[in-house]
N, C-alpha and C positions, 0 to 999 in steps of 0.2 A: 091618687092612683099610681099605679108602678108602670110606667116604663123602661126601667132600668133592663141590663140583660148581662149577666155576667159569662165571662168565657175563661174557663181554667182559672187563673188567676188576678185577672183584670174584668174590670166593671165598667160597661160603658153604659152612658148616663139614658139613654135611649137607642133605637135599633135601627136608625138609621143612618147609614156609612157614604160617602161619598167613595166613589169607583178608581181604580186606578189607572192613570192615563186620562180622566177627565176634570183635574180641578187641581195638573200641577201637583207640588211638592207641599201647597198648601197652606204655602205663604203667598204667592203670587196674587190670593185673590181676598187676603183679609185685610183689605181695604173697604171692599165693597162687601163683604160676606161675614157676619157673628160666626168664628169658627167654631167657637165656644157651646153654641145651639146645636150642635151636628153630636152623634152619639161618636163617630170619631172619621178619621182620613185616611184612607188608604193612596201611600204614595204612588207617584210614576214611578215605574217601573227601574231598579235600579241593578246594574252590573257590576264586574271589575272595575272596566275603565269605560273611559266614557263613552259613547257610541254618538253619531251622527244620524244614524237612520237609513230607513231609503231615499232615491233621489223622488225630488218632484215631478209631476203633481203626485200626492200621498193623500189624499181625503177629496169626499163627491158626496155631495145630497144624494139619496136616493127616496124613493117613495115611501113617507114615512119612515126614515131611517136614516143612514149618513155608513159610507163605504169607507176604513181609511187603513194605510197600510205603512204607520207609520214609523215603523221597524225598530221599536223599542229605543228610540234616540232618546238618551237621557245623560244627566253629568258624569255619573261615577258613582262608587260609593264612598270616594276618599273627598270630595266637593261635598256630597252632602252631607258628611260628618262634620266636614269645617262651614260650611255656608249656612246649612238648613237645619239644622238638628239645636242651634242656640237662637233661631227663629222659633222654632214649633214647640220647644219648652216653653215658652209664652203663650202660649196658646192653653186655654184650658180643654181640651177635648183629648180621644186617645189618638196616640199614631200608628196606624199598623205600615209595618216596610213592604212593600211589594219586590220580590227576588225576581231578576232574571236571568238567565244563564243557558251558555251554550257547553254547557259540561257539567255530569256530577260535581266534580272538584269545583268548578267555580260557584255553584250556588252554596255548595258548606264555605269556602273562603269569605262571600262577598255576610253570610250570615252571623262566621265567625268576628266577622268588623263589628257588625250592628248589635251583636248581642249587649254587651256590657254596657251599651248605651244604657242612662234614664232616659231618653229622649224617645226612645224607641218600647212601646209597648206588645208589639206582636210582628208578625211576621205572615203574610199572603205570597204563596211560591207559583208563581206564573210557569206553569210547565207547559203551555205553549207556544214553546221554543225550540228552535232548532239544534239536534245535536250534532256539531259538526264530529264527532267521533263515529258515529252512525249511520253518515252521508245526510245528514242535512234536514232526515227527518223529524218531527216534531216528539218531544219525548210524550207527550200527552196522548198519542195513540196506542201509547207501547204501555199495556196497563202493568207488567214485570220493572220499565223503568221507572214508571210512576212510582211504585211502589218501593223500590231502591230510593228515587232522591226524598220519598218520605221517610225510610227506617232512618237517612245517612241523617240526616235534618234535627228529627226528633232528639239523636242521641247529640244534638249538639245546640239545646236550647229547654231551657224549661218555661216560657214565656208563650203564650199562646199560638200554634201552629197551623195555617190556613193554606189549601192547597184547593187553587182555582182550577179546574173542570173545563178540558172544551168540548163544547158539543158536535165536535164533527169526530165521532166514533158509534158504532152502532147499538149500545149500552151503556148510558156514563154511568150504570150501579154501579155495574164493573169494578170502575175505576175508583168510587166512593168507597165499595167497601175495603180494595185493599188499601185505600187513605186508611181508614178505618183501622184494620188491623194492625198496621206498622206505626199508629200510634196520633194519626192525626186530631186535633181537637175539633176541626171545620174544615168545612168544604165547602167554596163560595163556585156558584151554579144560576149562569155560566156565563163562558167567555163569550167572542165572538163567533158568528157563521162566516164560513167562508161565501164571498159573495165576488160578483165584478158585474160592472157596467159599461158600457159600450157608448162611444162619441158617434152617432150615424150619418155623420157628414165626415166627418174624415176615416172612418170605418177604423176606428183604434181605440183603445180601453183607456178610461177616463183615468186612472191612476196609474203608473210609471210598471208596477210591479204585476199589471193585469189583472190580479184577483186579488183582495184584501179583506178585512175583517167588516160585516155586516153588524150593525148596532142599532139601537133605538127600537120607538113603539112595535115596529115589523117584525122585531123577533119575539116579542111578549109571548103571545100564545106556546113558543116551543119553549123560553124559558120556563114558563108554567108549567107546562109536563114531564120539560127535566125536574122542577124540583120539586113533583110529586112521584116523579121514580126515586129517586135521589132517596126522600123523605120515607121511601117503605122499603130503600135497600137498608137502611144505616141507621144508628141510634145518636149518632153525634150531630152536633148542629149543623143545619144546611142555611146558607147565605145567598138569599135569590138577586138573580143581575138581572137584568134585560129587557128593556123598555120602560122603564120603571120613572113616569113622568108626574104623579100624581097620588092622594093620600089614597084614592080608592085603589090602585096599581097595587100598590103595597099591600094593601089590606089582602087584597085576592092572593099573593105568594104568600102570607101570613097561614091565611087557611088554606092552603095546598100544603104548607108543612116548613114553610123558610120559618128562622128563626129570629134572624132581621136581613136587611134588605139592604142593597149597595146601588147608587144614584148614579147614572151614567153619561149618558148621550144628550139627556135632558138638562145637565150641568152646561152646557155651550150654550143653549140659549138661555136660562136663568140660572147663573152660581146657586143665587139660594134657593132652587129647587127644592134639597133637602132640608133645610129647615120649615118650608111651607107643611113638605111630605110630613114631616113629623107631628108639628102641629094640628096636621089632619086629622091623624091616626087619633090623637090626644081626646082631638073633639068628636072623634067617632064612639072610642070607647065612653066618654062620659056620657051620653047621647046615649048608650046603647046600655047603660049602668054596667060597663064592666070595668073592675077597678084594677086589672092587672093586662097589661097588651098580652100578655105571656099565654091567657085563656083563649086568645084565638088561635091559637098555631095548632095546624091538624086538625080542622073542624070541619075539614070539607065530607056535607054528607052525600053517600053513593047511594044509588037503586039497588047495586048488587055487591058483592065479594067478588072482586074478579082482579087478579094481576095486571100492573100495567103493559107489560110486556106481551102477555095473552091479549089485551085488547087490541093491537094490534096485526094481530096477526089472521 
């Protein structure tokens, strides 16, 4: 049967991805982890220079879920071209870079690094981030800059182009489709919710920075119905995040309209999550005689024609 799923010009071997920010640079856990089984990696998050983060505490359990606010601290991009990038050649699976950046300029710079890599098969642009040119807001609201650091991006790679979605905006079509028109290849859907949790014995927020990013099975449901907006704005591939703990998980964003699916929150408690999730998928399709994963995307059947957007309203 086919699991394969090809993107622009790179073929990953199956469709499902480990998340960025939950599994490290990629190396850190192929000890314990066949990386090689994983359809491929998407790294932490990387900048200019190297970022420390926010102060502690940065991460809280929540109910079903996990709170963390962990401020994009990662090496560099000049460390991991020397450190990391002649580890994850050994690896057989693909790499995709995750971009972070507090400036246009700096996400073309830190891209222009990573391009000529072999090391480096694709590129997921974390747009949210703060633009300190714009007092601090996050470019990911602003669907005019979303759609700038995609034109600026595109004309400066031919290698496949991935621009992750948050969901704290009142539309991410919006935002998918001007991905879309300035040339994006995917759209990975989605980030974190902003959340925060309270310590009620010392009446103070469990994490340093008050409010942080909401992750795990609790956001599932809304991941799902971003990415069957997402999936009936846009014709380009959508890449479902979001609770995503299990083969049946998958399967559900599959028929809502992902194209394949990124491991997240569920990686802290079992690295090889995504190799299980995969093998699920695997033995679901045979099981269900369908000999390509590809035939489930988009199958979700409705009672009526009605817009996502109208349903709500």
């Amino acid at each position: 049967m086919i699991e394969s799923f090809k993107l622009k010009n790179v073929e990953f071997k199956n469709r499902v991805l480990v998340a960025s920010g939950t599994f490290g640079y990629g190396d850190e856990v192929s000890d314990l982890v066949d990386i090689g089984k994983l359809g491929g990696i998407v790294t932490k998050s990387l900048s200019m220079k190297p970022r420390d983060g926010n102060p502690n505490p940065r991460i809280t359990e929540t109910a079903s879920g996990m709170l963390n606010s962990i401020g994009l601290a990662n090496i560099g991009v000049e460390k991991f071209i020397s450190d990391k990038i002649p580890v994850l050649r050994k690896h057989n699976t693909i790499i995709i870079a995750n971009i972070a950046a507090s400036s246009i300029e700096e996400y073309c710079s830190v891209l222009e690094m990573l391009e000529p890599l072999s090391g480096v098969h694709g590129f997921e642009i974390n747009v949210s981030c703060p633009n300190v040119k714009e007092g601090g807001l996050s470019f990911g609201t602003d669907v005019k800059l979303v759609g700038r650091i995609t034109k600026e991006l595109r004309r400066r790679t031919q290698k496949p182009l991935i621009i992750k979605l948050t969901p704290n905006v009142t539309h991410i079509s919006e935002f998918a489709r001007v991905c879309e028109s300035e040339g994006a290849d995917a759209v990975s859907v989605i980030n974190t919710l902003i959340g925060m949790s309270v310590n009620i014995n010392a009446r103070k927020p469990k994490i340093a920075t008050t409010t942080g990013g909401l992750s795990g099975p609790a956001i599932k449901p809304i991941a799902l119905a971003k990415v069957y907006e997402t999936r009936n704005a846009v014709k380009i591939p959508v890449i479902g995040i979001g609770g995503i703990c299990s083969w049946e998980d998958a399967v559900e964003f599959f028929i809502v309209g992902a194209s394949m699916v990124q491991i997240g929150t569920a990686n802290f408690v079992n690295p090889s999550t995504g190799i299980t999730v995969a093998e699920g998928i695997k033995q679901y399709c045979q099981k269900n005689d369908i000999d390509d994963v590809g035939k489930i995307i988009g199958t979700l059947q409705t009672n009526k024609t009605i817009s996502i957007i109208d349903s709500w309203l």
